[in-house]
C-alpha positions as CSV (number, residue, x, y, z in Angstrom):
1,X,8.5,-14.5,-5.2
2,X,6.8,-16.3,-2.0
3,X,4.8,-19.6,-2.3
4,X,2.5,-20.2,-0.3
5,X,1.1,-24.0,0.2
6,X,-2.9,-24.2,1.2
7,X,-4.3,-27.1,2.0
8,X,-8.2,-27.3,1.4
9,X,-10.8,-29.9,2.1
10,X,-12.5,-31.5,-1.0
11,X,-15.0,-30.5,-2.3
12,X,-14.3,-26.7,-1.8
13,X,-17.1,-25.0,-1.4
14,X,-17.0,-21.9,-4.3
15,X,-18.0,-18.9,-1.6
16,X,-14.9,-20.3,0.6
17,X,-12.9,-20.7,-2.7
18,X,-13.3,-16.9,-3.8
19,X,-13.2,-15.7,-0.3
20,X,-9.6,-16.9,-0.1
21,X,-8.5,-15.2,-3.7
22,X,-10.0,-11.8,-2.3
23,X,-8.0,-12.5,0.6
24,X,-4.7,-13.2,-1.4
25,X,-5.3,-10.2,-3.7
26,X,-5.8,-8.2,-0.4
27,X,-2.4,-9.4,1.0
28,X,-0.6,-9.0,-2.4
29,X,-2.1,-5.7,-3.2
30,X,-0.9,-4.4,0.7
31,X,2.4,-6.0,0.4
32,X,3.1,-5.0,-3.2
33,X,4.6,-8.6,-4.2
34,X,4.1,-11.5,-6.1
35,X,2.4,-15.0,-4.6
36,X,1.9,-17.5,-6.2
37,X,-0.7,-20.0,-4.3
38,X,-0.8,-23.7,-4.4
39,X,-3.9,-24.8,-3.5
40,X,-4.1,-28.5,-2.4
41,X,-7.3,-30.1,-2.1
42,X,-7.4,-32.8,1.0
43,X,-9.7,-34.8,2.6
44,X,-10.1,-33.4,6.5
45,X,-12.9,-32.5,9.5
46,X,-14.2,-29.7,10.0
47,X,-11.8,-28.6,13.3
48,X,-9.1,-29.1,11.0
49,X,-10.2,-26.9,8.3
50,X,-11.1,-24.3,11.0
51,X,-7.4,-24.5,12.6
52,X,-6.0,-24.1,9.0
53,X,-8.4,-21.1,8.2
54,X,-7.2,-19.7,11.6
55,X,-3.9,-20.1,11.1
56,X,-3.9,-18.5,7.5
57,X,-5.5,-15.7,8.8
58,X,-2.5,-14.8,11.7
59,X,0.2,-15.7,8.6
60,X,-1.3,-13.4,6.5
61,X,-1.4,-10.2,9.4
62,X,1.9,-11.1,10.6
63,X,3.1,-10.3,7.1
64,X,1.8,-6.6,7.1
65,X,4.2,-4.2,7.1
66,X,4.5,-1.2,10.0
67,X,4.6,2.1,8.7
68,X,7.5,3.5,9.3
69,X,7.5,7.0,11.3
70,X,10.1,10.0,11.5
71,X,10.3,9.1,15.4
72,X,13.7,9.0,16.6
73,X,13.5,7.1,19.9
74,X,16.4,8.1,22.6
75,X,17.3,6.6,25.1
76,X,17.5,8.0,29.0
77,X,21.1,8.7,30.1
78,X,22.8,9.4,26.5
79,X,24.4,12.7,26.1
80,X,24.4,14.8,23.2
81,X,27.1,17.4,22.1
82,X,26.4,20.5,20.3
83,X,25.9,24.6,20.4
84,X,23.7,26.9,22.2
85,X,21.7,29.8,20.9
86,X,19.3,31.8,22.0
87,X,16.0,33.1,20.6
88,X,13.2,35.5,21.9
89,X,9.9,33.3,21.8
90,X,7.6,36.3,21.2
91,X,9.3,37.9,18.8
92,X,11.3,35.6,16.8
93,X,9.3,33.3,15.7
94,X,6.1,33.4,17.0
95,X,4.7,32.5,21.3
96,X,3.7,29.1,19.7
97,X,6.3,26.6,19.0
98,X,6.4,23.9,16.9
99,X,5.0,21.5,19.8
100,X,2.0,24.0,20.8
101,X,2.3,25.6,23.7
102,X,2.8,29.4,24.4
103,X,6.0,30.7,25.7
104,X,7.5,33.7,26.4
105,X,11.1,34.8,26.5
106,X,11.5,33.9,30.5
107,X,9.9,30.2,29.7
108,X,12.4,27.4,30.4
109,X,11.8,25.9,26.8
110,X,14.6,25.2,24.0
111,X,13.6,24.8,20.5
112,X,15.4,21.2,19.2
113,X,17.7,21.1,15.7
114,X,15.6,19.4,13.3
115,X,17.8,16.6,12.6
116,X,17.0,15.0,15.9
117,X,13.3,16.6,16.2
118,X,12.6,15.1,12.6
119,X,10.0,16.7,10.3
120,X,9.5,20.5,11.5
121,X,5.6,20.4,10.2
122,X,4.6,17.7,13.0
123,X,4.7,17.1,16.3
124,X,7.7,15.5,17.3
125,X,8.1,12.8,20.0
126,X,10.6,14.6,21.6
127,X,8.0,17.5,22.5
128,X,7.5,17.9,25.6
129,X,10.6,15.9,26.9
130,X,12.0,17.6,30.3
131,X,15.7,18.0,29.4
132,X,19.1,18.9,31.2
133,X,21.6,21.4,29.6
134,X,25.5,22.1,30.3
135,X,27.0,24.8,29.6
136,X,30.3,27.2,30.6
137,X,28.3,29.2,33.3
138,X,26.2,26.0,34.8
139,X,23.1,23.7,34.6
140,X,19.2,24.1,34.2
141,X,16.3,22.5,33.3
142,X,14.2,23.0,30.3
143,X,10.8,21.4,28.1
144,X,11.5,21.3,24.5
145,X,8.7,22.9,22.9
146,X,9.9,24.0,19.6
147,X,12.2,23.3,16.8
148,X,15.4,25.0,15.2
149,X,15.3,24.3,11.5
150,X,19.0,25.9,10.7
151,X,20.1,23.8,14.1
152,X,22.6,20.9,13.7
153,X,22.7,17.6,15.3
154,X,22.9,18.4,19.3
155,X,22.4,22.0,19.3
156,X,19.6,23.7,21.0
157,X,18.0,27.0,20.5
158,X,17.7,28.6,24.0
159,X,15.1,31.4,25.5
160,X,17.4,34.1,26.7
161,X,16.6,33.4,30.6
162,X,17.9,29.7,30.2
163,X,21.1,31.4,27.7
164,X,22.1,33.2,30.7
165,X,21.9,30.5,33.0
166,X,23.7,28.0,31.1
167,X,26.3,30.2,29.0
168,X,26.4,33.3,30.5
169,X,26.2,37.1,28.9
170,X,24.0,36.9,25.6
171,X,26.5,39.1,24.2
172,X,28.6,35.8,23.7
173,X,25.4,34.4,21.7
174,X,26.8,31.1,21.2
175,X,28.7,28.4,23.4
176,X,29.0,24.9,23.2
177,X,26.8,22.5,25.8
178,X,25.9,19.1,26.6
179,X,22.4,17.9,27.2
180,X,20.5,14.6,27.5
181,X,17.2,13.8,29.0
182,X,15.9,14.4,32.9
């Protein structure tokens, strides 16, 4: 339980009185906890009582919570470890991805494991994010566009032009890589 210790100018005026309960029932109600308030009647000017009303008011905003979001934020330079697949955009699962744009099976776009992309049925921050990938047969450069629900953490689900570029013959159909962000 917080207490919280309001000073007040006597006499309180009964508008200013019940417009700080709404106030606290406000904050209470969006916190979802207990206060108990002391309120302490005192004898002070009118710049005072402003200062103190001011300064109640930042207390009580700085004490609202941030929603918290399914946004993983990376940072430039790391390097993640995992597998390459491949998948045909227009066939296998729609030209759409999960970040909106249309692609076809020569566009340079992966579709990112869901653990790092986060919740498949939203737009991730990571769309969009110009990428560099690893692999046995060499380097490219790809926009992550889409996601790859049965993908683990690291792996990425390749169009077949950036497969062969990175791994090689698509008969292999799966190799490991390294990737991070351009």
């Amino acid at each position: 339980m917080n207490i919280h210790l309001i000073v007040l100018p006597r006499p309180i005026n009964t508008a200013v009185f019940t417009s700080l309960s709404l106030l606290f029932s406000l904050y209470t109600s969006i916190l979802s906890i207990s206060i108990t308030t002391l309120v302490v009647p005192l004898k002070m000017n009118t710049q005072v009582y402003l200062f103190c009303l001011i300064a109640l008011f930042f207390t009580l905003i700085s004490g609202v919570p941030v929603p918290k979001h399914d946004i993983s934020i990376e940072k430039r330079g790391e390097t993640y470890e995992g597998t390459a697949t491949w998948f045909k955009p227009a066939s296998e699962g729609g030209s759409q991805g999960a970040c909106g744009p249309e692609a076809d099976d020569n566009s340079p776009i992966v579709a990112l494991n869901a653990p790092q992309y986060g919740n498949t049925s939203k737009k991730s921050s990571w769309c969009g994010k110009k990428i560099t990938i690893t692999g046995p047969k060499g380097t490219a450069t790809a926009i992550i566009t889409d996601a790859c629900p049965e993908c683990g953490h690291g792996d990425l689900d390749l169009t077949p032009m950036l497969f062969e570029k990175v791994v090689g013959d698509m008969d292999i159909g799966v190799a490991p890589i390294k990737w991070s962000l351009a």
